[in-house]
N, C-alpha and C positions, 0 to 999 in steps of 0.2 A: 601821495599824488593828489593833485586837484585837478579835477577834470570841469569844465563847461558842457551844457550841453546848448549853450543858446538858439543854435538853427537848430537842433532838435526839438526845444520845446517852441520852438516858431510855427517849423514845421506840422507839431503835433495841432496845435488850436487850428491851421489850418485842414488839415488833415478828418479833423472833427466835424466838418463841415458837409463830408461825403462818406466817411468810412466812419461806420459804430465803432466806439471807443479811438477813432483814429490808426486803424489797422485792419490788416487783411483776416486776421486769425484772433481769435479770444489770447489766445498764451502769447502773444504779441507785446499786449499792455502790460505793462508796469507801473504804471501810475504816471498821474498828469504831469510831472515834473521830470520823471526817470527812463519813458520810454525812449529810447534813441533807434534811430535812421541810419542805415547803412549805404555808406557812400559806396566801399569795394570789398572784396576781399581777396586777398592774397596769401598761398598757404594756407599756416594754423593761424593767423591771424585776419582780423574785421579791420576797417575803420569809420565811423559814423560821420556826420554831417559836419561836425564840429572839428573833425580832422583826430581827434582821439583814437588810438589807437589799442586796440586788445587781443591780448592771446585769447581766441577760441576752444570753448571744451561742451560748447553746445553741438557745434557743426550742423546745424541746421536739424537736428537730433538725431547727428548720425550719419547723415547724405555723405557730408565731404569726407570719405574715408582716406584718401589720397592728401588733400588740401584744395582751398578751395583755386577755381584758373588753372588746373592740372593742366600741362599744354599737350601733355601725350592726349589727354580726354578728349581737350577743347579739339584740336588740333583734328581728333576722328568725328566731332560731333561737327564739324564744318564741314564734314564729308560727306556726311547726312544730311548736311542742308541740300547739298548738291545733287541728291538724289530726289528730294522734290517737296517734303511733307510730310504731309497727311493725303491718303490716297481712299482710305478704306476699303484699300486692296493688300494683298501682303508683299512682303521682299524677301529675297535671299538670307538676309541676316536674322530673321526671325530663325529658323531654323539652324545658323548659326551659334545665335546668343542659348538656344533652346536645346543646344546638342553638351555647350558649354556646359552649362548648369547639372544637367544630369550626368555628369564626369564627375563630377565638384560634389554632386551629392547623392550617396548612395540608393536613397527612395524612391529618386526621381526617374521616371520613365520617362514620361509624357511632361513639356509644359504649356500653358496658354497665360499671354501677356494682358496685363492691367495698367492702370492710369497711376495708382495708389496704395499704400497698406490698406486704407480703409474697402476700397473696390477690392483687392484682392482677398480680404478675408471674409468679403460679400459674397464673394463668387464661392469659395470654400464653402461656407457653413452650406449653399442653395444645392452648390454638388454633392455633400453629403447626406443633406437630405435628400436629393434624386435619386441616390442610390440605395439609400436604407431604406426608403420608403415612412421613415420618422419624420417628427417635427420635432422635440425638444434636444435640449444640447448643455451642455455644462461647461463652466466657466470655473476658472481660479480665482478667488479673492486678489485681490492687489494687480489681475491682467489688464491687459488694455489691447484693445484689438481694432480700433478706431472710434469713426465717428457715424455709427449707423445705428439704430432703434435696439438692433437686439442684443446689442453689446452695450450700451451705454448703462450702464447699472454697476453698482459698486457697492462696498459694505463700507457703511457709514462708522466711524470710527471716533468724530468728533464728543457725542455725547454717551460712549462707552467707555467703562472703566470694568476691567477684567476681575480687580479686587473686592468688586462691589457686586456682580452679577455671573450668573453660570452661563449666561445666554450668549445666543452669541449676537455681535454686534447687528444692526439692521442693515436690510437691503434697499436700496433709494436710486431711484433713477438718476443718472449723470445732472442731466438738463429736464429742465419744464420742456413740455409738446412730447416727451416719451409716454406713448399709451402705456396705460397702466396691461391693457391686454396682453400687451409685451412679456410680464412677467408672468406669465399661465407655463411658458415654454420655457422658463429658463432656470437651470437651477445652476447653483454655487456650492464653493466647498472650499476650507482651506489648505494652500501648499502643503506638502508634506506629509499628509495625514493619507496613508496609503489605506487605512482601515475605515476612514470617514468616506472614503474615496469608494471603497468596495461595497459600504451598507448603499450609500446613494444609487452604484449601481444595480443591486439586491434588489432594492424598491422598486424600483424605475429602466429600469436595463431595456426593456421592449420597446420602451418610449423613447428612449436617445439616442441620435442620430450622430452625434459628435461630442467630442471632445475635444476643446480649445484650451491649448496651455501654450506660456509661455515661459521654458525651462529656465531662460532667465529673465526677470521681468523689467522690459524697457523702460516702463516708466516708474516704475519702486524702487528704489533705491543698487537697482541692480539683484535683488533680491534673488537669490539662483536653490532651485528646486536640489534635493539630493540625488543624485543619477540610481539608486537604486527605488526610489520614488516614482520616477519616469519612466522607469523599466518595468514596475508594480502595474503604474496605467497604462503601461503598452500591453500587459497579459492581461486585462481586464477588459481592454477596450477590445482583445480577441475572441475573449471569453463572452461578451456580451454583443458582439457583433456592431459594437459602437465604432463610427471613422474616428479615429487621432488625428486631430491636426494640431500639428506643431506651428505654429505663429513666429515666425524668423527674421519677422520685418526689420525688426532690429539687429538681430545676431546675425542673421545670415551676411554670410562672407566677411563678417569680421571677428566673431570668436575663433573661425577657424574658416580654412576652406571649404568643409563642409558642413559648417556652418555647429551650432549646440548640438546639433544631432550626431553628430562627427566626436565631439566632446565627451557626450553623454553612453554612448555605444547603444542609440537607439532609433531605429525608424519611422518616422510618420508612415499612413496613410495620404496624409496631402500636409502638403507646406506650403506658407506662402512667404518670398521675399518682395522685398521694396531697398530702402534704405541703401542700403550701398552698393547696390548691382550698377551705379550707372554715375556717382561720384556728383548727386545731387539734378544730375538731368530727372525726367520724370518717368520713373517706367516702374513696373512691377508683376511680380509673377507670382504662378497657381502654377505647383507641381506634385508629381507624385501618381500610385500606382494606375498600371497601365487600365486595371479592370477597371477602376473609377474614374479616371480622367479622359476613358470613351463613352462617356455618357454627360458632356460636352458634346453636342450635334447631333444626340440618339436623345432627349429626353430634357434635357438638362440648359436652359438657355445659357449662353454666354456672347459677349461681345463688346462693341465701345469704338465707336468713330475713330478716338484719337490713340487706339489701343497698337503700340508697337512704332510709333511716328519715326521717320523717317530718322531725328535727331536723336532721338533719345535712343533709340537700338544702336546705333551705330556707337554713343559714348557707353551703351552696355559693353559691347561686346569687347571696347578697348580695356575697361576698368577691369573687366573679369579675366581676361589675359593677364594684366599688369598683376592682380589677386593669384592667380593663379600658377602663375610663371617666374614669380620676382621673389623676393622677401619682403616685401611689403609689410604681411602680416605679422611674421617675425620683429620687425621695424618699431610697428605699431603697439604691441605689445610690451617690447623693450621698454618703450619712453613710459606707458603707464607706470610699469613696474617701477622706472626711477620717479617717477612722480608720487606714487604713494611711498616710496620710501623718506622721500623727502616729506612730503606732509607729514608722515611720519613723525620724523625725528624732530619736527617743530611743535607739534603736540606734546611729543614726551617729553618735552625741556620744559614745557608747562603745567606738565603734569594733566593734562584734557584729556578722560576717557574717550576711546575713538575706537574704530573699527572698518574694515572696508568689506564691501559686497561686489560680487559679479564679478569680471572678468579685467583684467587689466586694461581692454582697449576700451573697455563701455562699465567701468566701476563705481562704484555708489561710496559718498561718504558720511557713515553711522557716527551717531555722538552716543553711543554705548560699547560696555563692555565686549559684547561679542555680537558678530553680524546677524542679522534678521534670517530667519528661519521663514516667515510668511508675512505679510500682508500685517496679522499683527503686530509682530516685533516693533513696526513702526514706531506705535505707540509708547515705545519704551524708548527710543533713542530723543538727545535735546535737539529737537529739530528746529527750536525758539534762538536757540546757540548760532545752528545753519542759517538758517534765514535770514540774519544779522549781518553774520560771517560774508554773506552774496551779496549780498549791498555793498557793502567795503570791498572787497572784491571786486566790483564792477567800477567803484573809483579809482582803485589804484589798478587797471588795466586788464583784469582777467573777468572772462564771460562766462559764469557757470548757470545755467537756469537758477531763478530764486526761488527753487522750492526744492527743499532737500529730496522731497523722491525720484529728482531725475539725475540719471546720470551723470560724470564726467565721460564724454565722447574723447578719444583721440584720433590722431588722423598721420598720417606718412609724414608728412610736411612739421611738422612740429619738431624744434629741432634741439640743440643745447640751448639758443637765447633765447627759443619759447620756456623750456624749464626753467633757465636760472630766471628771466624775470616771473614765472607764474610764483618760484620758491618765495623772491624777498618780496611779489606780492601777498602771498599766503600770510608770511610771518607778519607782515603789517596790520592783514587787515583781520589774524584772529587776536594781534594785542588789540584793536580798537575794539573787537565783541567782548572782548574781556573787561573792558573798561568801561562800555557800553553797560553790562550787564555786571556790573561791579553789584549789585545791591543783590543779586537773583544769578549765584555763583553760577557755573558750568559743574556738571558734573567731574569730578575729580580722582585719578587713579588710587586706590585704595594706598593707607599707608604714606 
């Protein structure tokens, strides 16, 4: 396929002229030549400015779990208009969308609405600290929990090699402007390790206020925790009086109705969704047990002018019905499922070692033998292969993020002509990495 992007990189030089890098968001860019402008979207599919057309497996990382223009959505969120705004007063539907969710998921008592993933795992980590009376908190290698100071920190992977050292890799702030003070309070560990998990709390137990995981991780490759893992740091985190917050923003109401924790046969303390409660409108939520989530208005600040708007509650409260009421999710599943088979059997006809992570609505694709067990594993799949592979990809029609640790998203709307063309784009655009990378093989199926 050859695509133009002419108004797009028209667009971009202009674009440049107000917006850093020519865009709303850092993971926006692509490069001076590659980032493109979305004209609409329709369903599982985008079209850019150029009139090009793609099947979508970003979905906006997740929002459009229905497709994007759902008119059952649209159609309630016009209804919402009709009621007025932003009021900074509340509605009916709060307690609606808020009665919803805790049906849907078993931990949930209590909810209170946010703007964002990022605003809602703000407000979590502030309420666990209200209630424990702690400050420090632990994080998973390879989580991601947005975009706020205490979370923005990662283990650095680029100049470790596990063959060469016992250590474990470093810890490094996300971005410049992160106080380094930041890290006094925060420790790490990685996935899996239920015994690394239990010394840290040995140490440190008095001192920790929370626990932040997410059982499958949104933006690693899908990377998904072992349920008897999660069940280890749900008796740990009782045993040491630490909050569990499960981090859902991504899973929630799409791995299941009740979201990984429904999956996993395990309960938060507090959860926070975003992502697909509301089919890309803006809203998001803090839930979970009643004795902590009253300490919200007793101790605990919470709030946000544009928290619960009038639009965005109302596209909640349709999506989570349609979720809750349809086969949606059965739907959604389905097509991943035929979709890594299909990638599948295009791989093994070339013999390309592969592997998939995560969940078939929101799965990860491995350029090794067997799926990533943590944050590490990364290191070991040809992600040099991936990255190639999404560029070509993005020529011949199909939008996956160009960095193998994020996801393939699916969505309702995706349908037999989204797979069969993603299939004869897949097989086109891994002969072109093959060819690309003809000097610097792919790793290749033993035998």
């Amino acid at each position: 396929m050859s695509r133009k992007l002419t108004k797009s990189n028209a667009h971009f030089k202009k674009a440049l002229t107000r917006l850093p890098l020519g865009v709303a968001s850092n993971f926006r860019y692509w490069g001076d030549d590659r980032t493109i402008y979305v004209k609409k979207g329709r369903g599982g599919r985008i079209w850019d400015l150029d009139d090009n057309a793609y099947v979508d497996y970003r979905l906006g990382y997740g929002p459009a779990i229905l497709g994007y223009a759902d008119p059952r959505v649209d159609e309630a969120a016009r209804q919402g208009m009709e009621v007025g705004g932003v009021f900074a007063l509340s509605t009916e539907r709060e307690y609606e969308v808020a009665d919803r969710i805790a049906k849907m998921v078993s931990s949930v008592d209590l909810v209170r609405f946010s703007n964002s993933g990022t605003e809602a795992v703000m407000a979590a980590l502030r309420l666990a600290r209200g209630y424990t009376g702690r400050d420090s908190y632990v994080i998973l290698e390879g989580g991601y929990h947005g975009l706020f100071d205490a979370v923005l920190w990662a283990t650095s992977l680029d100049r470790w090699d596990p063959e060469t050292t016992d250590e474990d890799p470093p810890l490094v702030p996300y971005s410049q402007g992160v106080p380094e003070l930041v890290r006094r309070l925060l420790q790490i560990t990685p996935m899996n390790d239920a015994n690394r998990l239990e010394d840290l709390f040995r140490k440190n137990g008095d001192r920790i206020a929370a626990l932040l995981i997410e059982p499958i991780q949104g933006n690693c490759c899908g990377i998904t925790a072992d349920p008897e893992y999660v069940r280890a740091a749900r008796q740990l985190c009782d045993k040491y009086g630490v909050v569990l917050i499960i981090d859902e923003v991504k899973t929630g109401f799409r791995v299941a109705k009740g979201g990984v924790q429904e999956l996993m046969g395990v309960e938060a303390d507090i959860c926070t969704f975003a992502k697909a409660m509301a089919n890309g409108y803006q809203i998001a939520a803090i839930g979970g047990r009643e004795d902590i989530m009253r300490k919200y208005g007793n101790g605990v600040a919470h709030g946000g002018t544009y928290t619960a708007h009038s639009v965005a509650i109302a596209a909640a409260a349709k999506t989570l019905e349609i979720l809750d009421e349809t086969p949606a999710l059965e739907t959604i599943a389905a097509y991943g499922e035929r979709l890594q088979a299909g990638m599948g059997r295009i791989l093994n006809d070339r013999g390309i070692v592969h592997s998939f992570a995560g969940h078939p609505s929101m799965g990860g694709l491995f350029f090794a033998e067997e799926p990533p067990t943590n944050y590490r594993d990364w290191k070991t799949s040809d992600y040099t292969f991936y990255d190639t592979m999404a560029a070509h990809l993005h020529d011949e029609g199909v939008i996956c993020e160009p960095d193998s640790r994020e996801p393939w998203f699916i969505c309702e709307a995706h349908d037999q002509s989204c797979l069969n063309d993603t299939l004869a784009a897949f097989e086109a655009a891994v002969d072109r990495t093959v060819e690309d990378l003809a000097g610097r093989k792919p790793r290749r199926a033993a035998g």
